[in-house]
C-alpha positions as CSV (number, residue, x, y, z in Angstrom):
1,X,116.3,140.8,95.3
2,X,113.0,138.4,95.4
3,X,112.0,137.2,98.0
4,X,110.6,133.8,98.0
5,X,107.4,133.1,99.1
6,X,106.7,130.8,102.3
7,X,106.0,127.0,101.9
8,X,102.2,126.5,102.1
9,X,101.6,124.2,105.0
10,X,99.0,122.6,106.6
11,X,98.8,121.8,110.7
12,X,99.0,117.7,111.6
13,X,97.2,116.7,114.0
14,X,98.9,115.8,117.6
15,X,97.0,111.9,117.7
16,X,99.6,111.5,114.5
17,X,102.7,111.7,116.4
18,X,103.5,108.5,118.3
19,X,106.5,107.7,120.3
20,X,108.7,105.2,119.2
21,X,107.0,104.9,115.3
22,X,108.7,106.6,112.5
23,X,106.8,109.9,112.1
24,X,104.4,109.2,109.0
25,X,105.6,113.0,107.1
26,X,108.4,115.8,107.5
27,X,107.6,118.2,110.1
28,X,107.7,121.8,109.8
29,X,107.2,124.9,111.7
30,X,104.7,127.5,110.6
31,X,107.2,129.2,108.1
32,X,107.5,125.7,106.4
33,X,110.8,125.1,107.9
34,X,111.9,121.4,108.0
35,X,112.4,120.1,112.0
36,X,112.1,116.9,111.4
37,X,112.4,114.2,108.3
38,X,109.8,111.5,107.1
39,X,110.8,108.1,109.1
40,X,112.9,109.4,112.1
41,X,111.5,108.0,115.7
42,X,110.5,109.9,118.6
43,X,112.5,108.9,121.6
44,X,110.3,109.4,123.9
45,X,107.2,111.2,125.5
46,X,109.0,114.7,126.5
47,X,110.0,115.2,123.0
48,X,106.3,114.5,121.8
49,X,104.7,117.2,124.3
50,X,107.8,119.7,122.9
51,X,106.2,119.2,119.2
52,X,103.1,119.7,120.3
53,X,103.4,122.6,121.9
54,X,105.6,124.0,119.3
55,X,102.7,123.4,116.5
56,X,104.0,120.8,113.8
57,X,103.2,121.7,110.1
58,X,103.3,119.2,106.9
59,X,104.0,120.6,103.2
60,X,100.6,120.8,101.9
61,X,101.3,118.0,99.3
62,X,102.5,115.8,102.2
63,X,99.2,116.1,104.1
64,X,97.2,115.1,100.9
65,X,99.2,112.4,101.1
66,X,98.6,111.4,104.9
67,X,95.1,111.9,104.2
68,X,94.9,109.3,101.5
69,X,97.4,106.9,103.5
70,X,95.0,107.1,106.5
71,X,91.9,106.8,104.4
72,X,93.2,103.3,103.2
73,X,94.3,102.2,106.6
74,X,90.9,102.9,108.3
75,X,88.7,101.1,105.2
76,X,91.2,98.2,106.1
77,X,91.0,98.5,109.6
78,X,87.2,98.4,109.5
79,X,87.3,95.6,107.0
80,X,88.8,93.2,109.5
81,X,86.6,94.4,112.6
82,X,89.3,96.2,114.5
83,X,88.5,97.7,118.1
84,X,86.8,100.9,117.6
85,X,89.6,102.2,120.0
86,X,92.3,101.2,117.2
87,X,90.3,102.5,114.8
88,X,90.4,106.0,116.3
89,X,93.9,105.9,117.2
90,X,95.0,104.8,113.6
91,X,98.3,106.2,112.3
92,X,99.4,105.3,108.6
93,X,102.9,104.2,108.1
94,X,105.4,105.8,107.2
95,X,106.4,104.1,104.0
96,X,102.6,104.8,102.7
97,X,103.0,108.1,103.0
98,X,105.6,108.9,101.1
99,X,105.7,110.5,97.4
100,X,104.9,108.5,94.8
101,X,108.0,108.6,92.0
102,X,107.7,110.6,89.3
103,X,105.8,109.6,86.8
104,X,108.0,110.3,84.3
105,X,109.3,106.9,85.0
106,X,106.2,105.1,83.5
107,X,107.2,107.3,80.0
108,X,110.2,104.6,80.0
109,X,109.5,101.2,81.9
110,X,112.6,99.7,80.6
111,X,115.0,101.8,81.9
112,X,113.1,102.3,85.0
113,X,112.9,98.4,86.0
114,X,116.6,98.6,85.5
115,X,117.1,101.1,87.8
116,X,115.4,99.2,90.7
117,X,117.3,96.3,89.5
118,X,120.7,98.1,90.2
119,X,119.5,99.1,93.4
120,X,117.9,95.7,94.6
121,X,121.2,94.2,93.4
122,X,123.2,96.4,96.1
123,X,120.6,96.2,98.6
124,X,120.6,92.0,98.7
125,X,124.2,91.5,97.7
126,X,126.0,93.9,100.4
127,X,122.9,95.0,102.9
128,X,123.7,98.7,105.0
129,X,124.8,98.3,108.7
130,X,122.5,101.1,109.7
131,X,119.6,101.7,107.1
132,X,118.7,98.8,105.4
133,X,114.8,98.8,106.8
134,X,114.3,102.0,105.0
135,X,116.0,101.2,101.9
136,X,114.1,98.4,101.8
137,X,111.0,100.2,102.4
138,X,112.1,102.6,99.4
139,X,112.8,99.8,97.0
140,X,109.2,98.1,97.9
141,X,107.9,101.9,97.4
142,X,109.4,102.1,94.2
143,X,108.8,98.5,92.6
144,X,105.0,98.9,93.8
145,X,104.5,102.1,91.4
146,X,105.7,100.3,88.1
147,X,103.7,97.7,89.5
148,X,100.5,99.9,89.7
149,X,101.4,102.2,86.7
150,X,101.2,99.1,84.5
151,X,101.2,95.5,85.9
152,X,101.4,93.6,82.3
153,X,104.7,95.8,81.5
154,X,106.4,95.3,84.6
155,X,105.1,91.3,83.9
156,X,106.5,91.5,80.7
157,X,110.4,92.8,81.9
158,X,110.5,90.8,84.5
159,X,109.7,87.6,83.2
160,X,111.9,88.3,79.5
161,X,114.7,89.2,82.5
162,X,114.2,85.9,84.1
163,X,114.1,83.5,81.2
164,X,117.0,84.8,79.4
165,X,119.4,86.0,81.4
166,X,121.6,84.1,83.7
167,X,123.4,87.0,85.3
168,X,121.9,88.8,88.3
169,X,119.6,85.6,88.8
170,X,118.9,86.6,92.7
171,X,117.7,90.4,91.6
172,X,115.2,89.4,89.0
173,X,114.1,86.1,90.8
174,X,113.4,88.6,93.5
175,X,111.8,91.2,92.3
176,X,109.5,88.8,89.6
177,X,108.2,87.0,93.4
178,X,107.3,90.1,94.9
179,X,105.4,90.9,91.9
180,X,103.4,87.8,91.6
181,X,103.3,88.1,95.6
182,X,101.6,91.8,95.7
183,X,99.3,90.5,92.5
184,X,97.9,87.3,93.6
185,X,97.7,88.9,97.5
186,X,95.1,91.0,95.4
187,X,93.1,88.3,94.8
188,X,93.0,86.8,98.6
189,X,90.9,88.4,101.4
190,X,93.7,89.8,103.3
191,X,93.8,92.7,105.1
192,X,95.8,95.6,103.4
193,X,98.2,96.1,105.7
194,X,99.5,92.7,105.2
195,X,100.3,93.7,101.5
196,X,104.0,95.6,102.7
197,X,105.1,92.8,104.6
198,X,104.9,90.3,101.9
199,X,106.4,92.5,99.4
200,X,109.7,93.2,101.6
201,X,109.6,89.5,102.7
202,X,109.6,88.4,99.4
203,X,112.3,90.7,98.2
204,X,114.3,89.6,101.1
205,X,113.3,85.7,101.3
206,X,116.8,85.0,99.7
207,X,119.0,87.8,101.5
208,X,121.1,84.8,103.3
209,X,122.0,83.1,100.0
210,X,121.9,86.4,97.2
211,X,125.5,85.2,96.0
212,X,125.1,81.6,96.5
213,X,122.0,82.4,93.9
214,X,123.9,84.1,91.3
215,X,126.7,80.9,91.8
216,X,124.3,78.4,91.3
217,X,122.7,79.4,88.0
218,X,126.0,79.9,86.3
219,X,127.1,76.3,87.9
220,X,127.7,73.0,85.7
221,X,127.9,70.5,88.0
222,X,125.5,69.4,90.8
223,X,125.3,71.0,94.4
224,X,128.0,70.3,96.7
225,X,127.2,69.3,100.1
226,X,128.6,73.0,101.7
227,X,126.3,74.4,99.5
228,X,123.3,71.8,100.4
229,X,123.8,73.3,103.9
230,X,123.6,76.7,103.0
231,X,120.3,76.5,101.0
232,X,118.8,74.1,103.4
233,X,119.4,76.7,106.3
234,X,119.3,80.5,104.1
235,X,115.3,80.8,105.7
236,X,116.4,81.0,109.2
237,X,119.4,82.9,108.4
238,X,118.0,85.2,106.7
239,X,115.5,86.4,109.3
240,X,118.1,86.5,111.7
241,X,120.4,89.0,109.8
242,X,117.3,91.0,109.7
243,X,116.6,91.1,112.9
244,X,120.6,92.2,113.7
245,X,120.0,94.6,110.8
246,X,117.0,96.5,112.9
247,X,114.3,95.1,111.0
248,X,111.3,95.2,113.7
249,X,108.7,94.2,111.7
250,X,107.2,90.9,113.0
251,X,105.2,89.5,110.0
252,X,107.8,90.3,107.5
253,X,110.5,88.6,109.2
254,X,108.5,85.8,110.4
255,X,106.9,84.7,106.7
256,X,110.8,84.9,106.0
257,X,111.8,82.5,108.3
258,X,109.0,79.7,107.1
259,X,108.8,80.9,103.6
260,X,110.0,76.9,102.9
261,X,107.8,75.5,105.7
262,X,104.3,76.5,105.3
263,X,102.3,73.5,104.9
264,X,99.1,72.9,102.0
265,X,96.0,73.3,103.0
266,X,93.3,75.9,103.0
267,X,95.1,79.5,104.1
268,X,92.5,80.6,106.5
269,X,93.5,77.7,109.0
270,X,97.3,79.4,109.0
271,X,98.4,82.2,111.6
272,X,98.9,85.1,109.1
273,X,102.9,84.6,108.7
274,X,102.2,81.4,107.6
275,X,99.6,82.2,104.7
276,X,102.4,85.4,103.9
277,X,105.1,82.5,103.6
278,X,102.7,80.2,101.7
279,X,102.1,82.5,98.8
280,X,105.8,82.9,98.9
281,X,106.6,79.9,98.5
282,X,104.2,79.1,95.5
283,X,105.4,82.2,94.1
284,X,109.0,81.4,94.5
285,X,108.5,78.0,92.8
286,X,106.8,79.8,90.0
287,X,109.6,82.0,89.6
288,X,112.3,79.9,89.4
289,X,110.3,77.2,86.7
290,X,110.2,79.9,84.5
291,X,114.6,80.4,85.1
292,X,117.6,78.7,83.1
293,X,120.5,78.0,84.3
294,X,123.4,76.5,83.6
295,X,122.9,73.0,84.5
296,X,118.9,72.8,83.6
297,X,116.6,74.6,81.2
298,X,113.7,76.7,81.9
299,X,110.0,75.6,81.5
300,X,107.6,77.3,79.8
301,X,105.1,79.6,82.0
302,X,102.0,76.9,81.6
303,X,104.6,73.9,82.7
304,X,105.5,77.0,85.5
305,X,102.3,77.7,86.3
306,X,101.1,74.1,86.6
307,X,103.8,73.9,89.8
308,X,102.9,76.5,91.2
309,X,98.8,75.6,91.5
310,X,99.2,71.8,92.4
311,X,100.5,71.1,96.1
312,X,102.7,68.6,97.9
313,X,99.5,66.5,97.2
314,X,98.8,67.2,93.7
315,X,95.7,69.3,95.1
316,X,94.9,72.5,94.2
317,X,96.6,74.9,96.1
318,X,95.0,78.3,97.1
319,X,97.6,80.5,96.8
320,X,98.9,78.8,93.8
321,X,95.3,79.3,92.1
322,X,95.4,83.1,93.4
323,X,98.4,83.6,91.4
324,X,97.0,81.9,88.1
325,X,94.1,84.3,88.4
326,X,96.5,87.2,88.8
327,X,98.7,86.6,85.6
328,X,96.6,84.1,83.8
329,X,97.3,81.0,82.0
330,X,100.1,83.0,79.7
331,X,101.7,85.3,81.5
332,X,103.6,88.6,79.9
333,X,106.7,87.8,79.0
334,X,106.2,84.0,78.2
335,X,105.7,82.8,74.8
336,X,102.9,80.5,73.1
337,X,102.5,79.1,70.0
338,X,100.1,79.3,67.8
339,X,97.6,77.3,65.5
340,X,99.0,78.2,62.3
341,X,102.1,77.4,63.8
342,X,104.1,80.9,64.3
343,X,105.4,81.4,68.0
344,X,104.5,84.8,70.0
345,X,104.9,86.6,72.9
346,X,102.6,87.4,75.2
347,X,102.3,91.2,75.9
348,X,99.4,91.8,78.1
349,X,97.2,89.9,80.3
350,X,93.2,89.4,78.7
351,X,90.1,89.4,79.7
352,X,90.4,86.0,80.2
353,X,93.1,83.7,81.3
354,X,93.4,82.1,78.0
355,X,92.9,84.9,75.8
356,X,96.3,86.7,76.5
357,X,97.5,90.0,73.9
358,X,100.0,88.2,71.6
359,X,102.4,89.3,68.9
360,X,103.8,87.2,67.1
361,X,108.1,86.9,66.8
362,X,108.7,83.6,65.1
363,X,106.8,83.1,61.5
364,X,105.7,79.8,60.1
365,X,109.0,79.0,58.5
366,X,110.6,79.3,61.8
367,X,112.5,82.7,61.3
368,X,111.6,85.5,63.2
369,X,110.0,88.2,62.0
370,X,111.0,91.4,61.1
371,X,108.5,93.2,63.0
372,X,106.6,91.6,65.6
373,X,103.0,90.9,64.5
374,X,100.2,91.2,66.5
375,X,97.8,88.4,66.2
376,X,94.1,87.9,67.4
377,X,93.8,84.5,68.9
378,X,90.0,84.7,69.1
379,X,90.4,83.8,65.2
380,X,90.9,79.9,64.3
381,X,94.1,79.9,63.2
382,X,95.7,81.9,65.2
383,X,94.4,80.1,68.9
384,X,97.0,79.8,71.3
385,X,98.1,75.9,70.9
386,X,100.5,75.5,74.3
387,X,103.2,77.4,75.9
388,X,106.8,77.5,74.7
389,X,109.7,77.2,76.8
390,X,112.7,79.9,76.6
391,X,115.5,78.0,74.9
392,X,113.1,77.3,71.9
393,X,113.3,81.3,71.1
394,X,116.4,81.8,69.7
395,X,116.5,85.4,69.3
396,X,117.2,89.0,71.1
397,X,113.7,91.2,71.5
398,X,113.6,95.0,71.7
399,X,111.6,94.8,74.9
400,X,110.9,99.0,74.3
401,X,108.9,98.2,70.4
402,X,107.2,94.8,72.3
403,X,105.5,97.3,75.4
404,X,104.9,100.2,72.3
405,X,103.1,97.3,70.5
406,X,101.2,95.9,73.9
């Protein structure tokens, strides 16, 4: 019989383990046997000094991870001119070091955005008693790495999703915000470790009102005054089932709570939960320009985009302008037309914010194509003339041959 060979492992050090924080990575002992999982909390001091003396261990994949995790909190650390006594003491969190998904979900974007879908759609419509932190955390965790494995893809799904399809309106307005959220975030000089707390508060933002969402956007008539009240109060409700949900985490719950309230102006004169909720909220208005529903039809992204950058009063707002720079003028997913008349779709962000990858869908006759054509709007006649709402496309898209194309 073969024997197998013991899991290579590498020592953590003891400043890692801290009571009453999730631990960062699985511990092991020496052999590579698991004592305890990624996430679970020391309860208190004794059991700390019992590790340490024991020796804890990490898979050596896991500590390549920690190292990486605690690489990017120190740079951010330093960046916003924490103590030098923080700075030694720094722990990353638990959520950032956890393994990536495979990648094998990148092969297949379509299927993999659906997945998360799914799961958000559980998560928000009937949230766990006991772990709905960490399956929010996983969710985030898993949405960020489409995200980074290609941003104009995961653009492009989301936004088709949310233009066209009134089911499931809550999951897809939710996960399309916290995409524009973690984008334009990119684009503001914020401290990193802000980044997690807008992502889950923006997934969340809704959590009090998921159904009433879905309701709404299949709804004829107006808004009744039961359901007035519920809208008007879902912020503060929201956070508050958090918070009886176990959900500790401050600025997430808090940019929750005002994601409705946070006034114009220039962000650096907000507390931070206020500038989360402000980019929230411009992303949120974004989003749901760019959805049909029953009673109203969508805009097109520049109409959408438009709302977003101009405030209560019609100034320029800064985190509206921080998400046109993240997704351009013509965002993936939205569609243009074009000079010599023939309507595309916009597959990848350019170089510009005006010079958008297009293919076009609808010819100059006004059928659609066959195949989708990609044009080069740098050339006269194909320049992109203005945006095109949804309900002027009239046809299904094979979202797989549009991201082969892109």
């Amino acid at each position: 019989m073969r024997r197998s060979l013991p899991m290579p492992v590498v020592q953590l050090p003891p400043t890692a383990l801290r009571v009453g924080q999730p631990i960062p990575v699985a511990l092991r002992d020496a052999s590579g046997r698991l004592l305890l999982a990624r996430g679970t909390l020391l309860a208190d001091e004794q059991q700390r000094q019992q590790l340490i003396a024991r020796g804890v261990y990490v898979d050596s994949r896991d500590s390549e991870q920690f190292k990486k995790a605690l690489a990017g909190k120190l740079d951010s650390m330093v960046r916003s001119n924490a103590l030098l006594g923080q700075i030694a003491r720094a722990v990353p969190d638990a959520a950032d070091c956890a393994p990536a998904a495979p990648r094998k979900d990148l092969d297949d974007p379509v299927a993999a955005w659906h997945g998360v879908m799914l799961r958000a759609s559980a998560l928000l419509h009937d949230p766990p008693q006991s772990d709905f932190a960490t399956r929010v955390h996983r969710l985030e965790r898993d949405a960020l790495m489409l995200l980074d494995g290609d941003a104009d893809a995961a653009l492009l799904m989301l936004i088709h999703s949310t233009t066209s399809e009134l089911h499931q309106y809550s999951v897809t307005h939710a996960l399309l915000v916290m995409g524009v959220c973690e984008l334009a975030a990119r684009h503001l000089a914020w401290p990193a470790e802000w980044r997690p707390s807008l992502r889950r508060a923006a997934l969340t933002m809704n959590l009090a009102m998921t159904s009433l969402q879905d309701q709404l956007a299949l709804q004829d008539g107006p808004v009744t005054p039961p359901q007035r009240t519920m809208i008007d109060g879902h912020a503060l409700r929201a956070a508050q089932r958090m918070r009886e949900l176990g959900v500790a985490d401050r600025l997430w719950l808090e940019a929750v709570e005002h994601h409705h309230s946070s006034p114009a102006g220039p962000l650096a004169d907000l507390p931070p939960m206020l500038q989360l909720a402000r980019l929230i909220q411009r992303a949120d208005i974004f989003a749901a320009r760019l959805s049909p529903r029953k009673a109203r039809q969508a805009m097109a992204a520049t109409a959408a985009a438009k709302a977003a950058y101009v405030d209560e009063n019609q100034q320029a707002d800064e985190a509206g302008a921080a998400i046109i720079k993240a997704l351009g003028i013509y965002p993936p997913g939205s569609y243009v037309r074009l000079a010599n008349t023939e309507i595309g779709i916009v597959l990848r962000r350019g170089r510009r914010a005006n010079e958008p990858v297009v293919a076009s869908i609808v010819g100059k006759s006004g059928t659609p194509l066959g195949e989708p054509a990609m044009r080069d709007i740098r050339q006269k006649a194909c320049e992109i003339t203005g945006g095109v709402a949804p309900h002027d496309v009239k046809l299904r898209l094979n979202l797989e041959r549009l991201l082969q194309l892109g």
